[in-house]
N, C-alpha and C positions, 0 to 999 in steps of 0.2 A: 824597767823591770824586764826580766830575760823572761823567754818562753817558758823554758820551766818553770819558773817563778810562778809567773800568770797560768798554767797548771794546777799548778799544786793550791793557787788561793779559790780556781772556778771550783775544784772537785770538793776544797773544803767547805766552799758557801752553800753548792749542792748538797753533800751530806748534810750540813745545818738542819736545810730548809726541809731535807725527807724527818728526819728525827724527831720536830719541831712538829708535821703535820700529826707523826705517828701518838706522840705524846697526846695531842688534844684528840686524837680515837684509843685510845686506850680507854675509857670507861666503855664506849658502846660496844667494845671486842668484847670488851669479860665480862660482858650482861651473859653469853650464853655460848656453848659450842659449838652449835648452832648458828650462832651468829659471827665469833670470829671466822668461822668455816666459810659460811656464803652470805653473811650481811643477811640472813632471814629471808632468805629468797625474795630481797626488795629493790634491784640494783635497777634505774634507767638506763634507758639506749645509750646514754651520751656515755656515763660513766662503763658501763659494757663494750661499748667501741673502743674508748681511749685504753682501757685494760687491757683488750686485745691486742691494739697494732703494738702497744708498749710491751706486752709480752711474746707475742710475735717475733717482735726486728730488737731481736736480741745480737750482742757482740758475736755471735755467729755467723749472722747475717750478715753482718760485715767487715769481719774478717774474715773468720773462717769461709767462706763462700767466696770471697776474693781472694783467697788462696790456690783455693779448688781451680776455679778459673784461671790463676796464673799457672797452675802445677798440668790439665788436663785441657782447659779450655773448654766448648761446647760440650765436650761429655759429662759435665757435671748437670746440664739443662734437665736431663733426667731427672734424676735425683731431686733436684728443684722444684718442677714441675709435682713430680711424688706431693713430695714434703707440704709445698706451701697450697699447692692446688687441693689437695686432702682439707684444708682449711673454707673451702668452697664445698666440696663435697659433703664436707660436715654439716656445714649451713643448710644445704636442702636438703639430706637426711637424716639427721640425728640433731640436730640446734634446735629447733622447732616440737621434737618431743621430748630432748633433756628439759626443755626449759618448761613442760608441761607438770613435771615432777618438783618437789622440793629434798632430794637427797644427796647429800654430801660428797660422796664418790662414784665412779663407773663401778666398782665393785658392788655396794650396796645395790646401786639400780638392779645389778645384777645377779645379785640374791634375793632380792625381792622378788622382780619382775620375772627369774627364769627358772634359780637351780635351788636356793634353799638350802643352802650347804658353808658351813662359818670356814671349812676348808679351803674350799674353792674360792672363795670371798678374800681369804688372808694370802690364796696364791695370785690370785689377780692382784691385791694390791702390793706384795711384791715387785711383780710385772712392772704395773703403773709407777711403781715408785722409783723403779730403775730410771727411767729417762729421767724425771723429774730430776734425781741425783747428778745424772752425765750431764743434765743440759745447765745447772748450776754453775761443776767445776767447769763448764765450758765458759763462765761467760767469765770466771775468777783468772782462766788461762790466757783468754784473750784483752782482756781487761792488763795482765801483768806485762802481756807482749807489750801493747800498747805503751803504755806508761815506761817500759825499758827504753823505747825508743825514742819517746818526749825528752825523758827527761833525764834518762843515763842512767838512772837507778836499776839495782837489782832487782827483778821483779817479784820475786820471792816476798818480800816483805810488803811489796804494795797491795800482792794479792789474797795476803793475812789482813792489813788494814781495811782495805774496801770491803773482802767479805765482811769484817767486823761490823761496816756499818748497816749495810743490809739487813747482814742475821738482827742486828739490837732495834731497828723501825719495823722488821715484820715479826718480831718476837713483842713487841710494846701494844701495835697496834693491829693485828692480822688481817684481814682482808678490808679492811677499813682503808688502813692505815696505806695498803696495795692497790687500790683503787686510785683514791684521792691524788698519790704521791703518781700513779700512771697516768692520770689525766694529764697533767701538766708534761710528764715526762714524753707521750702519746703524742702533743703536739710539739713540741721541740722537734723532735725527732721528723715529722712530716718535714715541717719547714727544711730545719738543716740538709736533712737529706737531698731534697730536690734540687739545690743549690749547690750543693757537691757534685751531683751527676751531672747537672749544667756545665759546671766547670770541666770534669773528668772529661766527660762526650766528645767538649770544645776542642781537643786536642787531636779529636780524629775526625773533625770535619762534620759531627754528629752523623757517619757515613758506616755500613758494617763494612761495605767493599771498600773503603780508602784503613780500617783496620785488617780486614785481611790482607790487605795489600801490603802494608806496614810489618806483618806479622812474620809475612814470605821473606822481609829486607832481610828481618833478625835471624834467621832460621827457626822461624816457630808454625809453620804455616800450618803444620797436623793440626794446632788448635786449636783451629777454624772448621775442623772437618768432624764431623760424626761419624768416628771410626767404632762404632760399637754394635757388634750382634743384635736381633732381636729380643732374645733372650737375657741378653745383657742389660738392656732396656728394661726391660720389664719387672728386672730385679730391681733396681735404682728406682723404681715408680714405685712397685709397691711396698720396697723397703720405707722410702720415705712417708706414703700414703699412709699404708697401715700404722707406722710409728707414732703418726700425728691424731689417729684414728684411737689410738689407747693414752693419748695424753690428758691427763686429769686434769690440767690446768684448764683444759676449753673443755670439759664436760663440768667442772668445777663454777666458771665463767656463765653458765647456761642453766646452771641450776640456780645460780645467784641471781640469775635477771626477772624482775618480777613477772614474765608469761613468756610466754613460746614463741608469740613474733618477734618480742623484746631481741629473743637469746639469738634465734635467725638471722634477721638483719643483722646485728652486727658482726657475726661469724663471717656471715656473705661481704658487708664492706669492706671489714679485715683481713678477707684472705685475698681479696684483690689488690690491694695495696701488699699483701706479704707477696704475694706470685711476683709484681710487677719489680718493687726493687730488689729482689731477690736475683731478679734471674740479670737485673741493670749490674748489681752488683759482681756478680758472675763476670759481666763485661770488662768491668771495674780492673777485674785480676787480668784479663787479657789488653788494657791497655797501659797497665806497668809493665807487662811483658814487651811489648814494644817501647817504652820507656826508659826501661834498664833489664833485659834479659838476666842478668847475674847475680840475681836477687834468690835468698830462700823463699819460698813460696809463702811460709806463715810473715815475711815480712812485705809481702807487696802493698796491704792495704796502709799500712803505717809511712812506708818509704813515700806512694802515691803522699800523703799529706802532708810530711813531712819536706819534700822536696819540691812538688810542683806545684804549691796554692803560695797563698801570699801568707802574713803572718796572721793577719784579719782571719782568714778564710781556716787557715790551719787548729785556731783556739776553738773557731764554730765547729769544726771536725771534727776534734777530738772531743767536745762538750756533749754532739752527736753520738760518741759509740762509747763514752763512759756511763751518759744516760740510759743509753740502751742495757749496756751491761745491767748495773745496776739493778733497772725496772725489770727485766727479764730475772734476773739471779732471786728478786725479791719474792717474785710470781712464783716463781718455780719451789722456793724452798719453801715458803706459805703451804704448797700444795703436797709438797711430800712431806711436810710433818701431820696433815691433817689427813690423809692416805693413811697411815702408820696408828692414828689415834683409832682413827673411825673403823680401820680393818684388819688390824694386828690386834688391838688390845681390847677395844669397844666390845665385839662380838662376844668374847674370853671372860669377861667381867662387867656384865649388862647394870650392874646396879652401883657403878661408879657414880657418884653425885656428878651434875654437871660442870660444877667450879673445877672442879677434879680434872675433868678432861680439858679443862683450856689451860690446865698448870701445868698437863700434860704435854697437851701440842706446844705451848712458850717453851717448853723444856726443850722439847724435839727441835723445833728451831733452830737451835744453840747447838744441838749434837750430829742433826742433819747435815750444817750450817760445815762444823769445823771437819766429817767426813768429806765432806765436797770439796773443801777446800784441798784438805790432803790427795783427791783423785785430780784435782787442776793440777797440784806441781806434778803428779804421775805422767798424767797422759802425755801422750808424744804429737797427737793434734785434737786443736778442737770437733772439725766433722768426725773426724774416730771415735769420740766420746757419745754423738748420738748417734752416729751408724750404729754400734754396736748395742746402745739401748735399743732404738727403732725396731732392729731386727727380731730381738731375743722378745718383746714385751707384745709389736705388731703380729710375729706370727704366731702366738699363744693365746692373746685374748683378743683381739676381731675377730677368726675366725669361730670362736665358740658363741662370741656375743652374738653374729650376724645367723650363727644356727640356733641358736636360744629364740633370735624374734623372729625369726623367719616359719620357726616349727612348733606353731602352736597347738595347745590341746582344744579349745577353743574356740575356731579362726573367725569367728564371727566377732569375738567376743574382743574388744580392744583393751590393751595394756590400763590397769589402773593400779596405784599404792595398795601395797597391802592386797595384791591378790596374783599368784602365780598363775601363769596360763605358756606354760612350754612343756616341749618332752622332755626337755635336756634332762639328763639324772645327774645327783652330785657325782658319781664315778667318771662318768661320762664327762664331765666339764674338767674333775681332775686332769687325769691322766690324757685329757685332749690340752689342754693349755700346758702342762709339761710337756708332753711330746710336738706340740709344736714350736716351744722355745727351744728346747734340744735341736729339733732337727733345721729349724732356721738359721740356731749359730754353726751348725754343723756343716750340711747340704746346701743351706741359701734359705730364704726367705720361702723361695714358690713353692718348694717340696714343704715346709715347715708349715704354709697355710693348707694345703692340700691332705697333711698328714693330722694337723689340726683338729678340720670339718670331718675326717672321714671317721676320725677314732670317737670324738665326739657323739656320732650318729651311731656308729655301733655300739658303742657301748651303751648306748643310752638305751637301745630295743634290746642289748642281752642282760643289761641291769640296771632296766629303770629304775626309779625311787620310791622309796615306798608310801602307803599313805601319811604314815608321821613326816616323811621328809619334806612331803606335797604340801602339809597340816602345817610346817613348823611357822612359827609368829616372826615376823622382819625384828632381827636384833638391830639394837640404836631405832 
């Protein structure tokens, strides 16, 4: 059987086996919205970790970040750092008191817990729903690279089919069906992984200095260098920080885990493991650079498997970054149709039966599902597609969220359901989360969070909220 062959039968046993688990959870999704949403805020450590690294070390992670790395080299470490260390960051502040709540979205917390405004709540989830979107068609773009270079096909039509299967196991079974199907996917993905880099590394001596050195033969040796301003840095940190900081999937993850230590740890073990092969994989792109300097850069991670494993090693490779896609694609669209139920429509029409909303979110699924796909064959890279969420969603709502819990009316008084305790005013959280998406895609990230917090705070001492806004009852 040719390579391709033995492709095309692993990816179809895999889709089988996800379809198969989603069908026998389908009854416990569509007991409630509630429950397709976050499994009843009942999920264990084990299923919560496997969730994460599986949604984590998504086909960006290894692609598109061994791109990056062939294309820049060390200046993508930034960006890196940002991104997945934000994944730590979360864990000792905010995993530990998501997971103390039982609410569906960061928006909701955030109407609850701050501003009281169905506005502000439908623009945050906007926000939040943006990445979810970009990081879908990301994994459907890298997903289609991949498989062009297995197996010769146009990618176009792979990356209709594989979404196809995705969107129909988390449209059957929703976070059920996303869990169970990440466990398994969770640890593939460890194992393979490590045995990839082993191989990868083996070629440069597991040495950084006998790869720079290497890098100098080919004329790539700036690669090796941190040529980047301070400033420039700091953009790349906290572009990726904050982006990961407004991701619903890990506030979504943390509300699902039955307590707050639950949700913690596994934030904390999963963003260590997302930092560590993140930034390997980084490497990854700098030793196909040395390999074959004359490569496009979105093809370094495919060329690396395709060329210099064995044929053993190349099937476990690519079994590696289709699972990844997949589990991550399934994560993400899960969470943006139930962003969209809980904070577009829920808020707008509180007396929606509950069946209703879970025919809702299946629906969205399916519509989520086929927009992301059309933004995969748009984009021109995959890290393009989360820079550009990261930016617009990090510098709008962290900075409002972090002045909401920081500026209590209160401060004695700690956060609990069902009782507002900030100054924020709805105007204030408006017209602060638009103006600091505006000005982040505009000016950059630093100005966009600084224009954020400032607008926020003013506006909220020259038009706070009134006692009804203060009064109003958490909708959903």
């Amino acid at each position: 059987m040719t390579l391709a062959a033995m492709t095309w039968v692993i990816s179809i046993v895999l889709c089988a086996v996800f379809i198969i688990v989603s069908i026998k959870m389908r009854e416990k999704a569509g007991n409630s919205f509630f429950h397709f949403a976050i499994a009843g805020g009942t999920l264990p450590f084990f299923l919560v970790l496997f969730t994460d690294i599986a949604t984590i070390m998504g086909v960006g992670n290894f692609v598109g970040h061994a791109a990056k790395g062939y294309e820049i080299g060390y200046a993508n470490i930034p960006f890196v750092v940002g991104e997945q260390g934000a994944k730590i960051l979360f864990a000792l502040l905010f995993a530990g008191f998501a997971g103390r709540f039982t609410y569906i979205t960061i928006a909701e917390l955030m109407n609850d817990l701050l501003v009281r405004d169905r506005v502000s709540r439908a623009i945050i989830g906007i926000l939040t729903a943006s990445i979810m979107i970009a990081w879908i068609g990301g994994q459907g773009k890298g997903l289609g690279d991949l498989f062009a270079v297995f197996t010769g096909a146009n990618p176009v039509p792979i990356i209709i089919f594989f979404s196809a299967v995705f969107i129909l196991y988390t449209c059957i079974g929703g976070i059920y069906s996303v869990v169970w199907t990440e466990l398994i996917q969770g640890g593939m993905i460890i194992a393979i992984a490590l045995f990839f880099y082993y191989q990868v590394f083996a070629k440069v001596d597991f040495s950084l200095a006998t790869l720079q050195a290497r890098l100098e033969d080919v004329g790539a040796g700036h690669l090796a260098q941190m040529n980047l301003s301070l400033v420039e840095v700091l953009t790349l940190f906290v572009t990726g920080c904050f982006g990961i900081l407004a991701a619903q999937v890990y506030w979504q993850r943390c509300f699902a885990a039955k307590d707050g230590r639950t949700a913690s740890r596994a934030m904390f073990y999963s963003g260590i493991v997302a930092i560590v092969f993140t930034v390997l994989t980084t490497l990854v792109g700098l030793v196909a650079k040395v390999q074959n300097p004359g490569l496009e850069a979105s093809q370094a991670m495919p060329w690396m498997i395709m060329n210099q494993m064995s044929a053993f090693s190349t099937l476990l490779l690519f079994t590696l970054v289709f699972v990844a896609a997949i589990s991550s694609a399934a994560s993400l669209l899960h969470s943006a149709s139930v962003i969209i139920v809980n904070d577009l429509i829920r808020p707008f029409v509180p007396h929606k039966a509950d069946r209703e909303l879970v025919s809702y979110a299946r629906l969205l699924v399916i519509l989520v599902g086929i927009f992301s796909v059309t933004a995969a064959l748009w984009a021109d890279s995959i890290i393009g597609l989360f820079s550009l969420a990261y930016t617009m969603a990090g510098g709008g709502v962290i900075p409002v969220l972090l002045v909401g819990l920081l500026w209590k009316r209160q401060r004695s008084q700690a956060f609990a359901m069902g009782m507002q305790n900030s100054r924020l005013s709805p105007w204030g959280a408006r017209i602060g989360l638009i103006s600091g998406s505006v000005c982040s895609l505009t000016l950059g990230i630093l100005w966009g969070v600084l224009v954020s917090a400032a607008v926020a705070i003013l506006l909220s001492l020259f038009l706070p909220g009134s006692r009804t806004d203060a009064a109003e009852t958490r909708q959903g």
